[in-house]
N, C-alpha and C positions, 0 to 999 in steps of 0.2 A: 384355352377354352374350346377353339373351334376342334383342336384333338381330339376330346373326350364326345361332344357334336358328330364329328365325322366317325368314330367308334360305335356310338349308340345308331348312327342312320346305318348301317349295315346291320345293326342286329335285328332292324325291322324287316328284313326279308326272310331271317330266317325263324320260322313260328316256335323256339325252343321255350320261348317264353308261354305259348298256348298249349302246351302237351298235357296238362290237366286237363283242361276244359276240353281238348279235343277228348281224352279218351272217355271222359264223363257225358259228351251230348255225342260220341259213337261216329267220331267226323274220324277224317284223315286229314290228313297235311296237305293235298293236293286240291282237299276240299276249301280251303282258306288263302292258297296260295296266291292267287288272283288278287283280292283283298289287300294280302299284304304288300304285293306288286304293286301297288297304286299308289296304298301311305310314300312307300322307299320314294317313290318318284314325285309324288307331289310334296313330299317333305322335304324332299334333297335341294325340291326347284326353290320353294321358300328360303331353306339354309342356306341356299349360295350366294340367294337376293341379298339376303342380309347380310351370310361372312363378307363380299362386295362393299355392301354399304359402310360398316364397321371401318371396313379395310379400306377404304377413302376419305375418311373421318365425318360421313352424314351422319352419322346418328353417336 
């Protein structure tokens, strides 16, 4: 499970998933990029709390 976890948190930096909506509200990629730099990193700090926790048997 943490495979497919650490798979999906790398694809939050890259916006392939917003290329609609960017070229509908006329943005660019560099205009979001910031954005998704922060999910990656604050996401990644949460997922590692937990793959941690998991992986010592808390939870």
């Amino acid at each position: 499970m943490m495979v497919a976890w650490g798979d999906q948190w790398t694809n939050m930096i890259q916006p392939f998933w917003a290329l609609p909506l960017l070229g509908l509200a006329g943005l660019s990629a560099k205009d979001i990029m910031g954005y998704t730099t922060m999910t990656l990193l604050w996401s990644g700090l949460v997922l590692s709390i937990f793959a941690l926790l998991v992986g010592y048997g808390v939870m």
